[in-house]
Backbone as CSV, one residue per row, in Angstrom:
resi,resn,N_x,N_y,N_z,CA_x,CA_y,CA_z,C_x,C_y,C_z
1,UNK,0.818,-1.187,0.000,0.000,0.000,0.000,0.866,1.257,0.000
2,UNK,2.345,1.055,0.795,3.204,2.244,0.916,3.229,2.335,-0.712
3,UNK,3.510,1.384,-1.152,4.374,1.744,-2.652,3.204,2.182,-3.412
4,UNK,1.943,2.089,-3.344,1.090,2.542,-4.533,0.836,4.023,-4.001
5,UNK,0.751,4.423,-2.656,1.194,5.887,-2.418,1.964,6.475,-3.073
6,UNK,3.078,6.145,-3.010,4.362,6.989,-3.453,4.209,6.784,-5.330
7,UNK,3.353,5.868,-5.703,3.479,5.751,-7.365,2.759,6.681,-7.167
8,UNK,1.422,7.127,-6.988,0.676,8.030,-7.120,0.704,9.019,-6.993
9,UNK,1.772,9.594,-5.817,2.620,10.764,-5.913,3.500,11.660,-6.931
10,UNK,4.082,10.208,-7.519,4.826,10.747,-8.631,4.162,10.941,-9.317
11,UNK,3.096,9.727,-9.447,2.523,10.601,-11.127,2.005,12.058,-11.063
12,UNK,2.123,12.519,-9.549,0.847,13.439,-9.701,2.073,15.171,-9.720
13,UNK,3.680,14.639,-9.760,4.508,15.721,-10.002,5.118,15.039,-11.147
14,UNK,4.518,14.608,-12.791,4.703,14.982,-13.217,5.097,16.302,-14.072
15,UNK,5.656,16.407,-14.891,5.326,18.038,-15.558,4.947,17.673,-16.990
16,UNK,4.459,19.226,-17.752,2.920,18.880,-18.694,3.782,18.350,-19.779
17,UNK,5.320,18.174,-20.405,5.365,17.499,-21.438,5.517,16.395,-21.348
18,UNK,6.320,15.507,-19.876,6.355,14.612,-19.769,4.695,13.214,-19.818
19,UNK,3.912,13.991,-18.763,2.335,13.828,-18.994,1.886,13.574,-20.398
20,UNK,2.690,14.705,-21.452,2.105,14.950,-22.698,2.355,13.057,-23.538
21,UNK,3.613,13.275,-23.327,4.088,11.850,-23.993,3.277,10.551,-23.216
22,UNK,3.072,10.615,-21.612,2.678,9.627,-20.916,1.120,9.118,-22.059
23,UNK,0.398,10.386,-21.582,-0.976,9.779,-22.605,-0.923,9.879,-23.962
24,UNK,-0.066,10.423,-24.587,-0.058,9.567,-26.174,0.537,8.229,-26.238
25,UNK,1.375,7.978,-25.680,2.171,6.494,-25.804,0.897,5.386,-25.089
26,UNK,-0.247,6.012,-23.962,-0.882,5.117,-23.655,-1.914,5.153,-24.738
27,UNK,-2.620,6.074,-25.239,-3.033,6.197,-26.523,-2.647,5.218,-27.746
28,UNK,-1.421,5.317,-28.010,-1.259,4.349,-29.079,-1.024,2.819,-28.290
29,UNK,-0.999,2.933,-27.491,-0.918,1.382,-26.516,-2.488,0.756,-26.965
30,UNK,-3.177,1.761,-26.577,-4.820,1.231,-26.485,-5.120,0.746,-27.374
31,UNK,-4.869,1.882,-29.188,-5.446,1.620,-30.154,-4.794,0.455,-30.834
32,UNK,-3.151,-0.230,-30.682,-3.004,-1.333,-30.795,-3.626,-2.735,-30.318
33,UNK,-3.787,-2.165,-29.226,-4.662,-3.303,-28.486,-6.088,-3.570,-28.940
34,UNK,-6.556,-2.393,-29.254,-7.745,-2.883,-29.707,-8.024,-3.272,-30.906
35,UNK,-6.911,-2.764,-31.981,-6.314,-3.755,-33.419,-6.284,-4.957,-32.898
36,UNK,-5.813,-5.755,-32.316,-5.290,-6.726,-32.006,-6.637,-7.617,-31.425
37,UNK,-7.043,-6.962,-30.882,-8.435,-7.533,-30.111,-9.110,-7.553,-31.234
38,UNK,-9.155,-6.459,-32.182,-10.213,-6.825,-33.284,-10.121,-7.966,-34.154
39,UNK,-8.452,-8.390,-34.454,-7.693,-9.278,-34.904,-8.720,-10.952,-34.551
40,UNK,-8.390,-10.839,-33.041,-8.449,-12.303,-32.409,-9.935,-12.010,-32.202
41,UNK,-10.772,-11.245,-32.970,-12.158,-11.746,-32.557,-12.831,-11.943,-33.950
42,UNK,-12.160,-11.565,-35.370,-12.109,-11.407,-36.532,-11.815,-13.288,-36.085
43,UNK,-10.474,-13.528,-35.703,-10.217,-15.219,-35.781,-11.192,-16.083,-35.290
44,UNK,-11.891,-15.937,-33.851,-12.752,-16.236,-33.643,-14.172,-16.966,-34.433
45,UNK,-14.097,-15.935,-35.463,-15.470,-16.144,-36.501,-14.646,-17.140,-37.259
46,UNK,-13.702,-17.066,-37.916,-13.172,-17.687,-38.790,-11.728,-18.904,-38.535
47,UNK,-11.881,-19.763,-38.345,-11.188,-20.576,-37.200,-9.678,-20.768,-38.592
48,UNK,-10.531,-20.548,-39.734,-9.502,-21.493,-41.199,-8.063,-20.855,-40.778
49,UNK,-7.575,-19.146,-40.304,-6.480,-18.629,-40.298,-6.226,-18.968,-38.718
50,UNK,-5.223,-19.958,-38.586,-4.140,-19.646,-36.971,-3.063,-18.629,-37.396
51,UNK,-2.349,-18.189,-38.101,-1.857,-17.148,-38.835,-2.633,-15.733,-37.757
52,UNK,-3.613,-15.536,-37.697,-4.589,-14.507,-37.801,-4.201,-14.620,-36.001
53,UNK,-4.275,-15.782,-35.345,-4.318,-15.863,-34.021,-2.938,-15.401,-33.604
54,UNK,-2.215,-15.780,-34.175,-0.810,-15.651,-33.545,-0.574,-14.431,-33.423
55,UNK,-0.661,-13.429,-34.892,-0.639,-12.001,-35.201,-1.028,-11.246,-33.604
56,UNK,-2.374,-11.404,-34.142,-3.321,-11.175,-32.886,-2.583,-11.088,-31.696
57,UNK,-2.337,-11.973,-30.812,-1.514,-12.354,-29.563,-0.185,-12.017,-29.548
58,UNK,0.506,-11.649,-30.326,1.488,-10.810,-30.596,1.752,-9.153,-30.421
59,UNK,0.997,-8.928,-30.836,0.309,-7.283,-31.428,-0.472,-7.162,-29.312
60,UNK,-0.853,-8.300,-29.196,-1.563,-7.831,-27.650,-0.500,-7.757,-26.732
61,UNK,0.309,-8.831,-26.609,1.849,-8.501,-26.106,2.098,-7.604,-26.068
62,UNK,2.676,-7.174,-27.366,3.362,-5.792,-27.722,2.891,-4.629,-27.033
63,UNK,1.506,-4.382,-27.463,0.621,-3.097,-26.878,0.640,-3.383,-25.350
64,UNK,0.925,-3.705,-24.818,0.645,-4.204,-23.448,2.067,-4.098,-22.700
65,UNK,3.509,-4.542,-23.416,4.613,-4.136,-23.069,4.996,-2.666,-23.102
66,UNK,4.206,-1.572,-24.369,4.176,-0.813,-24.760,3.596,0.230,-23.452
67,UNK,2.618,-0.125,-23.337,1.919,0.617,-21.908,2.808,0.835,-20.642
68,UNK,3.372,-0.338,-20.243,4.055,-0.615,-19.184,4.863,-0.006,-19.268
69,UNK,6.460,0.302,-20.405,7.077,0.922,-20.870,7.104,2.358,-20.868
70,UNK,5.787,3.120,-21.403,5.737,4.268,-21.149,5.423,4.782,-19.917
71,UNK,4.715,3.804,-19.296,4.433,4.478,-17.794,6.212,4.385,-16.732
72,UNK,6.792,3.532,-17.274,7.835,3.041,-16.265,8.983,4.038,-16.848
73,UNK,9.100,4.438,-18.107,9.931,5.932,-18.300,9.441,6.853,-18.477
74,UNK,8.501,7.122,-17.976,7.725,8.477,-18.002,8.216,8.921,-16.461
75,UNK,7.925,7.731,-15.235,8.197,7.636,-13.855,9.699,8.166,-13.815
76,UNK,10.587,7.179,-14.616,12.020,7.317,-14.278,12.640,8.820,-14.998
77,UNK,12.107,9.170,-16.132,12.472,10.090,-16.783,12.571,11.408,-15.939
78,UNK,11.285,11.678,-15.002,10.901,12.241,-13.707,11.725,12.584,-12.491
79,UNK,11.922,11.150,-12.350,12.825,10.924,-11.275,14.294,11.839,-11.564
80,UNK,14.867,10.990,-12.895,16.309,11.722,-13.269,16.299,13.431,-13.520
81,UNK,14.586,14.021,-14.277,14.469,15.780,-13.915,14.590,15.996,-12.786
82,UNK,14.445,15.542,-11.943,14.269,15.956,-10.305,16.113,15.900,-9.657
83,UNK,16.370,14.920,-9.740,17.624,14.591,-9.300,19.009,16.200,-9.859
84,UNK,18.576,16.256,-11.299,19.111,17.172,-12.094,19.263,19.039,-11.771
85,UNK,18.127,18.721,-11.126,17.885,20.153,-10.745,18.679,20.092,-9.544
C-alpha cells in the first residue's frame, strides 16, 4: 500500500510534457490493443487462419509491453528531472 502511495505521488509531479508523452504512448498502446483484439475476434469467426491468431496475440503482447514501458519511463524520466535540478 506504501508503494502505490508513493506511485501516485509521482505521477501526480509529473510536468505537462512529460504527462504529454505519458498519454499519447498510452493512446497508441490502447489503439493497438484494440487492433489486435479486433484481430483475435475477426479469428474467432473464422477458425480457417491460426496465422490470424498468432498475429493477434502478438500485437496484444506488444501493446501491453508498450503501456508498461511508457508508464515506467515516463516515472524514471521524472525521477532523473528531479535529481538534475
Amino acid at each position: 500500500m506504501k508503494l502505490l502511495h508513493k506511485l501516485m505521488n509521482e505521477m501526480k509531479t509529473l510536468d505537462k510534457k512529460t504527462t504529454f508523452l505519458l498519454k499519447r504512448g498510452l493512446l497508441f498502446s490502447l489503439l493497438l490493443s484494440l487492433f489486435s483484439t479486433f484481430l483475435l475476434a475477426f479469428y474467432e469467426s473464422l477458425f480457417a487462419l491460426p496465422m490470424l491468431f498468432e498475429i493477434g496475440i502478438s500485437l496484444l503482447q506488444t501493446s501491453l509491453m508498450f503501456a508498461v514501458m511508457f508508464f515506467i519511463c515516463a516515472i524514471s524520466f521524472n525521477i532523473i528531472k528531479k535529481e538534475e535540478k
